[in-house]
C-alpha positions, -999 to +999 in steps of 0.1 A: +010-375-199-017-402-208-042-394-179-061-366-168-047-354-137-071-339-104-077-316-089-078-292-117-067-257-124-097-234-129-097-220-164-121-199-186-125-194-223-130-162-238-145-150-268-126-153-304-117-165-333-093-193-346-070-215-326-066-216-289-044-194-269-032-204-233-029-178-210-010-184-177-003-156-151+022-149-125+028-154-086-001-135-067-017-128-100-050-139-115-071-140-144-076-104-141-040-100-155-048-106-187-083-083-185-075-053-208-060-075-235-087-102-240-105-082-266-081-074-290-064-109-283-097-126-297-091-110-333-067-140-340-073-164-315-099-179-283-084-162-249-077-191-223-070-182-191-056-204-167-050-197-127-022-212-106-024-238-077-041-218-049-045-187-065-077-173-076-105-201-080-079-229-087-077-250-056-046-258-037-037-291-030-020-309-005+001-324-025+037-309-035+043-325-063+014-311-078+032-275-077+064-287-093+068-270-127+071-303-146+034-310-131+019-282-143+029-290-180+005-320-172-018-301-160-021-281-197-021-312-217-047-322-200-066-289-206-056-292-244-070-325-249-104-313-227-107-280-249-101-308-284-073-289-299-049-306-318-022-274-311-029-241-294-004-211-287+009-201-253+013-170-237+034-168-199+036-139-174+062-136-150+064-171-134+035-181-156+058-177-187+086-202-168+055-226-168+049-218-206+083-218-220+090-255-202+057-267-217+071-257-254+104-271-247+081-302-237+058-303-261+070-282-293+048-304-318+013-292-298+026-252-298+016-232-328+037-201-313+048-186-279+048-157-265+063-147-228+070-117-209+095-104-183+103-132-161+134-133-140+124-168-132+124-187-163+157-172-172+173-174-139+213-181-139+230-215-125+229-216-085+194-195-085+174-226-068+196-226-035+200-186-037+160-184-039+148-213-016+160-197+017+139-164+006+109-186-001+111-205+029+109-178+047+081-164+027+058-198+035+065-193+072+050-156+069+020-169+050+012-197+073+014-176+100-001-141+087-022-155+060-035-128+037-020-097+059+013-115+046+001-117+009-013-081+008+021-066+020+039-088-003+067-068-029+043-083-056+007-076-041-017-061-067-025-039-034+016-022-043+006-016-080+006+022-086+012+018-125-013-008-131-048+008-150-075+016-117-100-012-131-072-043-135-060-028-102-089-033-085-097-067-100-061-085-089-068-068-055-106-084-055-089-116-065-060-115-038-090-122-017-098-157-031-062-167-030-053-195-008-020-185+016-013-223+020-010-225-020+008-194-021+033-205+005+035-238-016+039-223-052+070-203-034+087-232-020+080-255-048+074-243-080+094-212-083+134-231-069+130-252-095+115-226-124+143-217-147+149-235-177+177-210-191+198-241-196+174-255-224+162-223-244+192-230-275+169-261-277+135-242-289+116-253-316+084-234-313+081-194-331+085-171-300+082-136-294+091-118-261+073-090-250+104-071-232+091-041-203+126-021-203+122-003-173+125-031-152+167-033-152+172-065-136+158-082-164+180-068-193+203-095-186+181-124-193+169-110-222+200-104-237+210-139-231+174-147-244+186-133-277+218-144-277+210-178-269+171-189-278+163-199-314+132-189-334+129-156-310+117-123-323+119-094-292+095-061-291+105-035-260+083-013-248+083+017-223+071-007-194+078-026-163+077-058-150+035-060-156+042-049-196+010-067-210-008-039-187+013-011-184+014-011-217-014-029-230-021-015-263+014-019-279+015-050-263-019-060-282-005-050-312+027-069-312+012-100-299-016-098-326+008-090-352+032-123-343+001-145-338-014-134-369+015-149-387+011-181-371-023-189-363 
């Protein structure tokens, strides 16, 4: 990881205090998911938000590799070193927090502490790559070919979010706009197969704290073996889905400041 790598993901920096935190969002997601919890965030540290390959204002490049998850952890090294932080702390949604936990399993010594959300991916069992690759396959071929008709009746279109707060609502849907179908299709094909790193998580060496939305069954599993399995990890639940950091932002805000606090 000795160069700086291009193209480069967009990022932002927020307001705050103390060390860096990374924020990184999920499949056809933007900055706008982490909107309503910016502000309380910056009590204990300085919000960074990241967007993926083709979504957003990132660009998308031609280039496959580039969308591999082990790419990506180059990709925030090299945002580390540009930002001058010696360590930072790290924050993943959904996909974005199977892009998070690899880079602390990577890089424990430059990770204060961790925190990640519901992510199916990250945590996916043995045999997920060649049960999910068919699925996005077929998902690239819509996109190519509908372009963003095929990302706004996607399951996980912002367009589908009834329980998401009207303003962040309206902000991923602004945002779906600027996304890229050719980097959508390619963050399907390449970077989610290859996303879980369930296998590694009894290595962990970094604090961690997962942010668990119950309501979204199909991910009770994972966290269990989350528990079971992942060293250092602290869990909060909250009445939520998959989205917990907006459904409920404030009690997320709150546990995540609480953790950080300790750390930062």
């Amino acid at each position: 990881m000795a160069h700086d790598p291009s193209p480069r993901l967009h990022y932002e920096v927020h307001d705050g205090r103390g060390p860096y935190l990374l924020l990184v969002h999920g499949y056809l997601s933007s900055r706008a998911q982490w909107l309503p919890n910016l502000a309380a965030l910056g009590q204990v540290c300085r919000p960074v938000v990241v967007e993926l390959w083709g979504h957003g204002r990132s660009p998308a490049p031609d280039d496959p590799s580039l969308y591999h998850p082990d790419a990506y952890l180059e990709q925030f090294e090299a945002l580390r070193r540009r930002l001058g932080a010696e360590r930072w702390a790290i924050c993943g949604q959904s996909l974005g927090a199977a892009l998070t936990l690899r880079y602390a399993l990577a890089c424990p010594e430059r990770v204060l502490a961790q925190v990640f959300t519901n992510s199916n991916s990250a945590l996916a069992e043995e045999g997920w790559e060649e049960r999910v690759r068919p699925l996005m396959e077929a998902q690239a071929r819509l996109l190519l070919r509908d372009g963003r008709r095929a990302m706004r009746e996607h399951p996980l279109s912002p367009t589908r979010g009834s329980r998401l707060p009207p303003e962040v609502r309206e902000a991923l849907v602004a945002d779906l706009s600027l996304h890229d179908p050719r980097g959508v299709a390619w963050t399907g094909l390449y970077t989610v197969p290859p996303s879980s790193v369930r296998g590694r998580i009894g290595q962990n060496r970094v604090p961690s704290l997962l942010v668990v939305g119950e309501r979204e069954e199909r991910f009770q599993e994972h966290r269990r073996y989350a528990e079971a399995h992942m060293p250092l990890l602290e869990v909060v639940a909250l009445p939520a889905g998959h989205a917990v950091n907006l459904e409920a932002a404030a009690a997320f805000d709150a546990a995540v400041v609480h953790f950080l606090a300790r750390f930062l």
